[in-house]
N, CA, C and O atoms as a GROMACS GRO file, in nm:
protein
  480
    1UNK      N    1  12.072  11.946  10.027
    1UNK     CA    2  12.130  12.077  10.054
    1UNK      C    3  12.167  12.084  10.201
    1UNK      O    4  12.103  12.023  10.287
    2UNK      N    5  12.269  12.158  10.229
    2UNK     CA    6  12.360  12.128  10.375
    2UNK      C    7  12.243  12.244  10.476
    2UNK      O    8  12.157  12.292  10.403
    3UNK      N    9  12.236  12.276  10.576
    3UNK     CA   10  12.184  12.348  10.666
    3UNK      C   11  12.215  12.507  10.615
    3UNK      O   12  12.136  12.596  10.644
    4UNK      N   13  12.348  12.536  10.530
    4UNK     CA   14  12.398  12.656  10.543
    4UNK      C   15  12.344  12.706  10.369
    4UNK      O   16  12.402  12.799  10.312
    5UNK      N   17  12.239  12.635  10.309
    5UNK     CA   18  12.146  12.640  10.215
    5UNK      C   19  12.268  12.669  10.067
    5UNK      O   20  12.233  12.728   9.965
    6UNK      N   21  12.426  12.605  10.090
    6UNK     CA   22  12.518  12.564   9.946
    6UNK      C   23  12.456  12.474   9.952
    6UNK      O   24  12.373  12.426  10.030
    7UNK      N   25  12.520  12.439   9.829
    7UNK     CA   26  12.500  12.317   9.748
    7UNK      C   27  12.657  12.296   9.733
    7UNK      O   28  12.746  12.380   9.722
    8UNK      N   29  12.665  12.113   9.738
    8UNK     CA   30  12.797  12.052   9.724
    8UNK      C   31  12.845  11.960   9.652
    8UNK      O   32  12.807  11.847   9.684
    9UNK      N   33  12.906  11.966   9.577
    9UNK     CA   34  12.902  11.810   9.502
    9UNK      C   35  13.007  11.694   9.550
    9UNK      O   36  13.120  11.741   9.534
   10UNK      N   37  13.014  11.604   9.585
   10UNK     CA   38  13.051  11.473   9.650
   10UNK      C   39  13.170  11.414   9.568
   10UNK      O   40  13.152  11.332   9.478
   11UNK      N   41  13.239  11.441   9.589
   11UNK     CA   42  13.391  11.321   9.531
   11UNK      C   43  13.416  11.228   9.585
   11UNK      O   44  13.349  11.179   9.676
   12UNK      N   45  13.509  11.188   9.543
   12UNK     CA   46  13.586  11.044   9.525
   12UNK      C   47  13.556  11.021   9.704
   12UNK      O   48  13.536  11.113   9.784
   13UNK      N   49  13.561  10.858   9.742
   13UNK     CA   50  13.588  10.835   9.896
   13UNK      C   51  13.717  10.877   9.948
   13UNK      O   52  13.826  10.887   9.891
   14UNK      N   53  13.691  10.892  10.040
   14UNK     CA   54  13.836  10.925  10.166
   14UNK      C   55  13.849  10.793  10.242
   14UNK      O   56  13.952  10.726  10.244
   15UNK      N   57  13.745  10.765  10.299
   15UNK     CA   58  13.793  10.667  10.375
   15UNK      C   59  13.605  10.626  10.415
   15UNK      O   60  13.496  10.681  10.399
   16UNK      N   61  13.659  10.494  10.477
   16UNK     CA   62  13.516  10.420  10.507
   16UNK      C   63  13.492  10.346  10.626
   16UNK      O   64  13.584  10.265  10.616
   17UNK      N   65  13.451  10.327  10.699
   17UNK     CA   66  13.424  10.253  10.862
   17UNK      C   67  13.326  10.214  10.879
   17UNK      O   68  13.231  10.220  10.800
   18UNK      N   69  13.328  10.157  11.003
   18UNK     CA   70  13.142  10.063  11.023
   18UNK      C   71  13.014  10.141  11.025
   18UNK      O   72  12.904  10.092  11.000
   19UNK      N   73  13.038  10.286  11.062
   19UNK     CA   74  12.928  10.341  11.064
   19UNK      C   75  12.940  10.478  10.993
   19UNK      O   76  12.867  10.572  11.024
   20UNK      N   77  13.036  10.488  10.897
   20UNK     CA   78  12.996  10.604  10.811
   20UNK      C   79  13.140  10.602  10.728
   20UNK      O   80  13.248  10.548  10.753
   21UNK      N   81  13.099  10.674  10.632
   21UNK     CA   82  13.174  10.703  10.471
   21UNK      C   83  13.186  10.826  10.482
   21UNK      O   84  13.089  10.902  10.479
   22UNK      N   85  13.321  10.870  10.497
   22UNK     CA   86  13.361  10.999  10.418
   22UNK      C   87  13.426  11.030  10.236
   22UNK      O   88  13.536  10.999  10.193
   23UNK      N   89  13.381  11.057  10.207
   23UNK     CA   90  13.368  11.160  10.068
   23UNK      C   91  13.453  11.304  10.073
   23UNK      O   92  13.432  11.379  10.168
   24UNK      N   93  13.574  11.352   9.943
   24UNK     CA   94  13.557  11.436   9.935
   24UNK      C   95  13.431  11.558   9.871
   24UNK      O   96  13.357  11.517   9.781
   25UNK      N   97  13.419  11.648   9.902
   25UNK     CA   98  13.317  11.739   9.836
   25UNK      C   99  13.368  11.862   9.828
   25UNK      O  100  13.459  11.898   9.902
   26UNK      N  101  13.303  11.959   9.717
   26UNK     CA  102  13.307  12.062   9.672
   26UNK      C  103  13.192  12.157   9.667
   26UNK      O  104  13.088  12.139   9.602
   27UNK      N  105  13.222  12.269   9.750
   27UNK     CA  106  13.093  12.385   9.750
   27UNK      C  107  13.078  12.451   9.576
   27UNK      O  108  13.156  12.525   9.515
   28UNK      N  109  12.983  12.405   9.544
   28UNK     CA  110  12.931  12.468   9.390
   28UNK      C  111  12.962  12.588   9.358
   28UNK      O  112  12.984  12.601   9.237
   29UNK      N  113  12.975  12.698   9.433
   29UNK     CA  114  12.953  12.829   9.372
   29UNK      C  115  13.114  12.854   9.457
   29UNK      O  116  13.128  12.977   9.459
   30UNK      N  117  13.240  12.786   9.529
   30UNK     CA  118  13.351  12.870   9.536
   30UNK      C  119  13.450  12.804   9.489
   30UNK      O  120  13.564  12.849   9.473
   31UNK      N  121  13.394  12.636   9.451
   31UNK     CA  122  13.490  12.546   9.417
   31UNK      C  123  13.576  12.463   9.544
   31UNK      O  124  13.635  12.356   9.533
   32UNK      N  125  13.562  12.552   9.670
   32UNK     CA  126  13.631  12.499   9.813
   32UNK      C  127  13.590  12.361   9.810
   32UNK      O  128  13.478  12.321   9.776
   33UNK      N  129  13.708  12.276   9.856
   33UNK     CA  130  13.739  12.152   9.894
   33UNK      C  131  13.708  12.141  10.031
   33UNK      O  132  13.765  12.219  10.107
   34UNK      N  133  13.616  12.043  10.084
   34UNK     CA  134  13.585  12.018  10.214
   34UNK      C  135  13.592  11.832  10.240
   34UNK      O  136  13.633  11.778  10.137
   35UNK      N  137  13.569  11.760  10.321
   35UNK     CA  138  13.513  11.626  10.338
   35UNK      C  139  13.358  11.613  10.397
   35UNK      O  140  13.315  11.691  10.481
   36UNK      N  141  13.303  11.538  10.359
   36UNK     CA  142  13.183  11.492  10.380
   36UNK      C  143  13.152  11.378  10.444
   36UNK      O  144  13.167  11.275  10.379
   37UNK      N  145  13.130  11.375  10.506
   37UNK     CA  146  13.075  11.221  10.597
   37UNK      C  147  12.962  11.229  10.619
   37UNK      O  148  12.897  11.330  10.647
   38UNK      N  149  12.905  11.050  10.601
   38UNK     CA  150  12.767  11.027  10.604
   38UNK      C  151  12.729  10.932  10.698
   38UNK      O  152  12.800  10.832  10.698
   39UNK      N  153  12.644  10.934  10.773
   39UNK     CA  154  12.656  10.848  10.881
   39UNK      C  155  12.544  10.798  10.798
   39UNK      O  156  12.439  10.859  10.774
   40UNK      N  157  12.590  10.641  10.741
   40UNK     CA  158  12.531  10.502  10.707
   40UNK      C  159  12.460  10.375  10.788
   40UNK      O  160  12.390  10.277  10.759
   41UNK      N  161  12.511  10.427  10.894
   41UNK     CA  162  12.435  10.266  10.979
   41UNK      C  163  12.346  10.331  11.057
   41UNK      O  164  12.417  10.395  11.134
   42UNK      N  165  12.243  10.350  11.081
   42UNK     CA  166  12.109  10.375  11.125
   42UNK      C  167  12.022  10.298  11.228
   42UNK      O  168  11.903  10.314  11.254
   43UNK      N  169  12.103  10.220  11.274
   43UNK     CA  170  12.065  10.118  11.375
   43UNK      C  171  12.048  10.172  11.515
   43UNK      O  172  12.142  10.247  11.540
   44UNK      N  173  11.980  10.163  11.595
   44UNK     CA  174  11.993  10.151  11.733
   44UNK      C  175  12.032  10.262  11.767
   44UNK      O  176  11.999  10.320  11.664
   45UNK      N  177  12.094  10.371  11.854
   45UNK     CA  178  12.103  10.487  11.885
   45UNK      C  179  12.224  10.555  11.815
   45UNK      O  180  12.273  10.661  11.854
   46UNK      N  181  12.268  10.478  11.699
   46UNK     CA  182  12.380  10.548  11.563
   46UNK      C  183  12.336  10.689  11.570
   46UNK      O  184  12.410  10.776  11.617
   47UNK      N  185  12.178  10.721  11.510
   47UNK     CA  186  12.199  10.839  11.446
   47UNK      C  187  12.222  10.963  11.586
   47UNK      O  188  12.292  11.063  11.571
   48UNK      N  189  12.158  10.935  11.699
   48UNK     CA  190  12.169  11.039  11.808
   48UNK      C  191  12.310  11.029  11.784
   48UNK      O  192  12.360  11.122  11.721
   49UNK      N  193  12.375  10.949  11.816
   49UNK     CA  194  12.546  10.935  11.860
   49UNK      C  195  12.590  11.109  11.725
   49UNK      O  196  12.629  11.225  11.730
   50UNK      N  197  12.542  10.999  11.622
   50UNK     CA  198  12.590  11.152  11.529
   50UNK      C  199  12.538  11.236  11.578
   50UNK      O  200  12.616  11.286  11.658
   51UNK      N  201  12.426  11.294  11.577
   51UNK     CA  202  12.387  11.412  11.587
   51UNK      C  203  12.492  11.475  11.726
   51UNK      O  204  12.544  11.586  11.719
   52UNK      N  205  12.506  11.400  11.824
   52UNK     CA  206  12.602  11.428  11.967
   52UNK      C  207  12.704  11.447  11.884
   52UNK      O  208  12.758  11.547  11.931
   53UNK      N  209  12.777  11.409  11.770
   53UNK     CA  210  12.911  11.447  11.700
   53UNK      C  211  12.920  11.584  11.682
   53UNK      O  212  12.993  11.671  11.731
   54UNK      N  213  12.809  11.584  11.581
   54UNK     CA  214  12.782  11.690  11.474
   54UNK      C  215  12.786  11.833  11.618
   54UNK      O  216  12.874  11.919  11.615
   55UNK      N  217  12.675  11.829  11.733
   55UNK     CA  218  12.685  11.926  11.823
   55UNK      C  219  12.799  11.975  11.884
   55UNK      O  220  12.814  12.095  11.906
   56UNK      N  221  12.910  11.860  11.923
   56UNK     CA  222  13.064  11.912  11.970
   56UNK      C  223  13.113  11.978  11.838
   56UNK      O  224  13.142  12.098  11.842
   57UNK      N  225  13.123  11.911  11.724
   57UNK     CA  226  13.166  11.981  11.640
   57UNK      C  227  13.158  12.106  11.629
   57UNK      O  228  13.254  12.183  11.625
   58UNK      N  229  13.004  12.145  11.621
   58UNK     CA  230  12.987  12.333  11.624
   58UNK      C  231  13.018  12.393  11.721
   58UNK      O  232  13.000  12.515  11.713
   59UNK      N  233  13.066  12.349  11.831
   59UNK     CA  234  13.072  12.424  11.970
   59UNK      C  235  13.208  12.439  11.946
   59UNK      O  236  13.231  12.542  12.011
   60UNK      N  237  13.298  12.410  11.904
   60UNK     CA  238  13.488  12.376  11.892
   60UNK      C  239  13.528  12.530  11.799
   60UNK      O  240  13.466  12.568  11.699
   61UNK      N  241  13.619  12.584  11.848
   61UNK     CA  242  13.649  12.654  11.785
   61UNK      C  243  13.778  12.701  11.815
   61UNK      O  244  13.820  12.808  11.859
   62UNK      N  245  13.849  12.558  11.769
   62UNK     CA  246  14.019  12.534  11.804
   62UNK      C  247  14.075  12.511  11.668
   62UNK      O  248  14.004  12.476  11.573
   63UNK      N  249  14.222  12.535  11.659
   63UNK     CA  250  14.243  12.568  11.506
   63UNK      C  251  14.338  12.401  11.481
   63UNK      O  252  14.392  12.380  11.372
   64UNK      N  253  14.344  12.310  11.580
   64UNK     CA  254  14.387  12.190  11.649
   64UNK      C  255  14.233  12.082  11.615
   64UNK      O  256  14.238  11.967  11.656
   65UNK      N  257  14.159  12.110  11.572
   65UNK     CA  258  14.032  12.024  11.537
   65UNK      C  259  14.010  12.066  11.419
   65UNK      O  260  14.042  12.174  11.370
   66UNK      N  261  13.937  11.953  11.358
   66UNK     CA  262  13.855  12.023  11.265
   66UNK      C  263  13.781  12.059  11.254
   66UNK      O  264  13.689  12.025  11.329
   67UNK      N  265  13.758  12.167  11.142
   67UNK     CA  266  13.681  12.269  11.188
   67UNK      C  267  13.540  12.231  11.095
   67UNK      O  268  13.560  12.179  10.985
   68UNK      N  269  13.413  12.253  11.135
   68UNK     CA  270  13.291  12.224  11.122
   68UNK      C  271  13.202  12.305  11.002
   68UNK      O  272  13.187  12.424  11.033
   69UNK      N  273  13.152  12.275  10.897
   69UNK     CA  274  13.128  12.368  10.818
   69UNK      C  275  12.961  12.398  10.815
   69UNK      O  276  12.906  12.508  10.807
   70UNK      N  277  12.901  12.270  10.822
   70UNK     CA  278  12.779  12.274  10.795
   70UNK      C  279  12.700  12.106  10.819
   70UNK      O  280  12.771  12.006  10.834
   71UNK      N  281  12.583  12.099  10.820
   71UNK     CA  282  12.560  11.944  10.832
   71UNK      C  283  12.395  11.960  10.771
   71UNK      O  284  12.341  12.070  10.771
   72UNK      N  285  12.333  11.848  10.725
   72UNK     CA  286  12.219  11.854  10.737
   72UNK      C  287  12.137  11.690  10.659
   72UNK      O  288  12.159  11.588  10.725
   73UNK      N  289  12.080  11.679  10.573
   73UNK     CA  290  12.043  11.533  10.581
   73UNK      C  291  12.036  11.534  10.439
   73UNK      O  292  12.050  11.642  10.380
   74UNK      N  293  12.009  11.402  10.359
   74UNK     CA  294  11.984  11.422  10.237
   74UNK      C  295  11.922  11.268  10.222
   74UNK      O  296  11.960  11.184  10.302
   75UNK      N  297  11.802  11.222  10.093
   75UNK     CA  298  11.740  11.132  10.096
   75UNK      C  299  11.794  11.048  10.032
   75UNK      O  300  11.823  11.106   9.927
   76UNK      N  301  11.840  10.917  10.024
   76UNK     CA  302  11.926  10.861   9.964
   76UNK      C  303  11.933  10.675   9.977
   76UNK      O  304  11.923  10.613  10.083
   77UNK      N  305  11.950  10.621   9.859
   77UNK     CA  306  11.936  10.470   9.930
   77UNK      C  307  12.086  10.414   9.985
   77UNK      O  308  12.180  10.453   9.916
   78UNK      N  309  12.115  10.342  10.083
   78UNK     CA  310  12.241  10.300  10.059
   78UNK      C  311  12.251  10.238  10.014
   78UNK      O  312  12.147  10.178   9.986
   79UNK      N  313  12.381  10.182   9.960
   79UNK     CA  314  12.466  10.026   9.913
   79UNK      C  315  12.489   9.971  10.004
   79UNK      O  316  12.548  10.022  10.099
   80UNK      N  317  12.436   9.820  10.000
   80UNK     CA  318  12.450   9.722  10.171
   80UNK      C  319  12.531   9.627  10.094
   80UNK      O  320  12.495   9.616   9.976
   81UNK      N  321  12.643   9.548  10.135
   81UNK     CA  322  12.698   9.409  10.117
   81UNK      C  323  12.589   9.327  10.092
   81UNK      O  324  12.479   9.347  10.144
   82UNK      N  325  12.625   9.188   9.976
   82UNK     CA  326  12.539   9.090  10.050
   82UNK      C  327  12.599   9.012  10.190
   82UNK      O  328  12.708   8.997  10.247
   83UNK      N  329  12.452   8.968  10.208
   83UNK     CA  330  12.498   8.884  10.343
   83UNK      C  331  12.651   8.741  10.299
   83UNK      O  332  12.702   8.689  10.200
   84UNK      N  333  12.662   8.735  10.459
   84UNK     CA  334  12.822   8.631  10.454
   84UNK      C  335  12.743   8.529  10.371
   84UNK      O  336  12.736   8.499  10.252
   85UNK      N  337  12.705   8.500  10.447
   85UNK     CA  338  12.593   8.314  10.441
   85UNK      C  339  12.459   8.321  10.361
   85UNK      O  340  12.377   8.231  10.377
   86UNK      N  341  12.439   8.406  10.292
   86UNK     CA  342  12.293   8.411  10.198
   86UNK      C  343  12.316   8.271  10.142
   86UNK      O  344  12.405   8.186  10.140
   87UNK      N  345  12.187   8.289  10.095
   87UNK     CA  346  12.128   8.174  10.003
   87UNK      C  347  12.092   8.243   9.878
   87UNK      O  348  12.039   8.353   9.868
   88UNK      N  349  12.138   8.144   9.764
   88UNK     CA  350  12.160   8.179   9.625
   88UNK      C  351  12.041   8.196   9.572
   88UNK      O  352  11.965   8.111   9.619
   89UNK      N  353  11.978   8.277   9.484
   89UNK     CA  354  11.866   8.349   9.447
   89UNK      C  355  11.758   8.463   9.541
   89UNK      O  356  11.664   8.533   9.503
   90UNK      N  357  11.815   8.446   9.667
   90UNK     CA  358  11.763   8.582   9.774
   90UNK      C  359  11.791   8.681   9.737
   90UNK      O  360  11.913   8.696   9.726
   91UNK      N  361  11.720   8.776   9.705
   91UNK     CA  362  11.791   8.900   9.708
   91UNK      C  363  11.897   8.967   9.848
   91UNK      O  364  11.906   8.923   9.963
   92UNK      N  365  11.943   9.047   9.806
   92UNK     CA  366  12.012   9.046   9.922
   92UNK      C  367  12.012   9.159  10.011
   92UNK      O  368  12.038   9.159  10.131
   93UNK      N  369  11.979   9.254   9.937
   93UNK     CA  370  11.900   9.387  10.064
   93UNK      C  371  11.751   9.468   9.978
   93UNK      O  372  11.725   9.472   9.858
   94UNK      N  373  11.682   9.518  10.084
   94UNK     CA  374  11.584   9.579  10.052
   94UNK      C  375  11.587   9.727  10.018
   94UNK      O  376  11.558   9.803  10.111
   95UNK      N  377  11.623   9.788   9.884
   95UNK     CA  378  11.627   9.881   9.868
   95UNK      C  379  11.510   9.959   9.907
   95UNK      O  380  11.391   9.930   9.891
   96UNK      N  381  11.579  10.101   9.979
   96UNK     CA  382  11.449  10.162  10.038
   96UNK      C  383  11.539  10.291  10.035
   96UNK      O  384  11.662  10.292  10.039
   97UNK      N  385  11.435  10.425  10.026
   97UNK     CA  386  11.493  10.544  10.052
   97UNK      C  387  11.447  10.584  10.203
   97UNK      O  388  11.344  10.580  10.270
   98UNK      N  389  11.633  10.639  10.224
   98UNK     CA  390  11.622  10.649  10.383
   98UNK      C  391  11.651  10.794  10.355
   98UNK      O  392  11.683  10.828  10.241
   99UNK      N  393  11.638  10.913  10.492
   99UNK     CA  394  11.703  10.989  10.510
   99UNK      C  395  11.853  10.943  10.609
   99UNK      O  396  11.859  10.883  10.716
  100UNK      N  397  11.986  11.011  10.504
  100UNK     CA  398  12.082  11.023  10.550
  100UNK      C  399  12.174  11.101  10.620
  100UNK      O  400  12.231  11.155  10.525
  101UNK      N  401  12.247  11.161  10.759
  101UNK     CA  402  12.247  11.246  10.794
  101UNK      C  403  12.433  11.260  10.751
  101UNK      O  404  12.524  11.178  10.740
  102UNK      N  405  12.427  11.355  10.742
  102UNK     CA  406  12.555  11.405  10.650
  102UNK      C  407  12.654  11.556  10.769
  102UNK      O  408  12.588  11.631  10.840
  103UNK      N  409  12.760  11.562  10.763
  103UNK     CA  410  12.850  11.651  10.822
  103UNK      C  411  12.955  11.705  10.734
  103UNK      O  412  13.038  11.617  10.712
  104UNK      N  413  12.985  11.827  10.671
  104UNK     CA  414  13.064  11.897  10.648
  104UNK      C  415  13.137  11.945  10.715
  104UNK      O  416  13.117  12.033  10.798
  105UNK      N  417  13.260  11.879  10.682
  105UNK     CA  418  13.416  11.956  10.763
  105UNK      C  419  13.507  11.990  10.697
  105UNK      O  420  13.537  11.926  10.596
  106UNK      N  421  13.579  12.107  10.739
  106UNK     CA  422  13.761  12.113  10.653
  106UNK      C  423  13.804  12.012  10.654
  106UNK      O  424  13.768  11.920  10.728
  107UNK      N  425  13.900  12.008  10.563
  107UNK     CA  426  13.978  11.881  10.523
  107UNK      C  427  14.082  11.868  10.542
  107UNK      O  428  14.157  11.958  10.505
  108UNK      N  429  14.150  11.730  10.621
  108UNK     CA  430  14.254  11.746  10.721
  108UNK      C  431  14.405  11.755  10.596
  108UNK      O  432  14.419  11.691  10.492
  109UNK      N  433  14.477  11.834  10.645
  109UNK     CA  434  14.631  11.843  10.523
  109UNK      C  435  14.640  11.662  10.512
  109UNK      O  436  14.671  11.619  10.401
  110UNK      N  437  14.617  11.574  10.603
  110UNK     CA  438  14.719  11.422  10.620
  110UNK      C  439  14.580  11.336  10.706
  110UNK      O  440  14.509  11.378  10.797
  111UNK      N  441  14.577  11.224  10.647
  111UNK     CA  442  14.493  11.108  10.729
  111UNK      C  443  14.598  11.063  10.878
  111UNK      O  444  14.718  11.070  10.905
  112UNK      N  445  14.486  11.022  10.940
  112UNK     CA  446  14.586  10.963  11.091
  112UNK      C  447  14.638  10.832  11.066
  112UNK      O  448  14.677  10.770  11.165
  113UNK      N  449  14.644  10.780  10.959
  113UNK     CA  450  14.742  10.672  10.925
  113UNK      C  451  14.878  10.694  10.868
  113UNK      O  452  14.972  10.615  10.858
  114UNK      N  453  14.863  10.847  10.824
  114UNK     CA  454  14.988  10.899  10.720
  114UNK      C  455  15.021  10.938  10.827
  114UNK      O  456  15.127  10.881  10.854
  115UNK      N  457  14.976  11.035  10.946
  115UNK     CA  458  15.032  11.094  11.029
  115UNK      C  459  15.130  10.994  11.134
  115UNK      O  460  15.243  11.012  11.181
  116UNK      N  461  15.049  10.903  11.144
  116UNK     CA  462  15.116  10.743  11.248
  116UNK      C  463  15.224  10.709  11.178
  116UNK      O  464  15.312  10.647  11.237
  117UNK      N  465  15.243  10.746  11.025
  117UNK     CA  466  15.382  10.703  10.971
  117UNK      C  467  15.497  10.812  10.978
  117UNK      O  468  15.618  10.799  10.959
  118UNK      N  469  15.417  10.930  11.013
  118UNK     CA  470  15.516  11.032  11.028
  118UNK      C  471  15.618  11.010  11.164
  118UNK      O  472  15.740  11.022  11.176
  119UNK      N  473  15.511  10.972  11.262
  119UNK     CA  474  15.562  10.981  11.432
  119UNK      C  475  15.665  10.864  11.434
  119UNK      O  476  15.779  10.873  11.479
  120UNK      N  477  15.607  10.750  11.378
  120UNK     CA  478  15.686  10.617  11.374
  120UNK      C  479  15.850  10.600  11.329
  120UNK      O  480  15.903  10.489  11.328
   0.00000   0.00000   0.00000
């Protein structure tokens, strides 16, 4: 459950990067379309970096950004690749439940790759 105590349900991916997955999502009780991002890599000072995201985010209140809806954590295992170079019969990650820290935002009209084809 997000900080702002909705509930959301998680769609299809948007897009994916080295240190986090965005998801569309949907608030349960208005049907509103938002994106969801999950910050996945947990390594080394990742999750502060988010949390430093997540804080500019709430402070912004430009209609030129996006705009910030809610954030909060949820318990969850990830999906890891196997390794490049494993060895055959290793398993290949240690499933474990982590807490995941998650950000709710409006959802941009156009990705910045569609937009780079607009300018181009």
């Amino acid at each position: 459950m997000a900080e702002n105590s909705r509930e959301y349900e998680v769609g299809d991916c948007i897009n994916a990067g080295g240190n986090a997955v965005v998801h569309e999502c949907f608030d349960r009780l208005s049907g509103d379309a938002y994106a969801i991002k999950f910050q996945v890599e947990l390594r080394d000072n990742r999750p502060q970096r988010f949390d430093q995201e997540v804080e500019l985010l709430r402070s912004f209140e430009d209609p030129h950004i996006i705009g910030y809806v809610s954030d909060g954590v949820v318990t969850g295992i990830r999906q890891r690749s196997p390794p490049r170079h494993g060895h055959a019969g290793q398993p290949h990650s240690t499933a474990r439940k982590e807490q995941i820290p998650f950000v709710i935002l409006q959802r941009a009209s156009k990705s910045l790759s569609e937009l780079g084809r607009v300018i181009n």
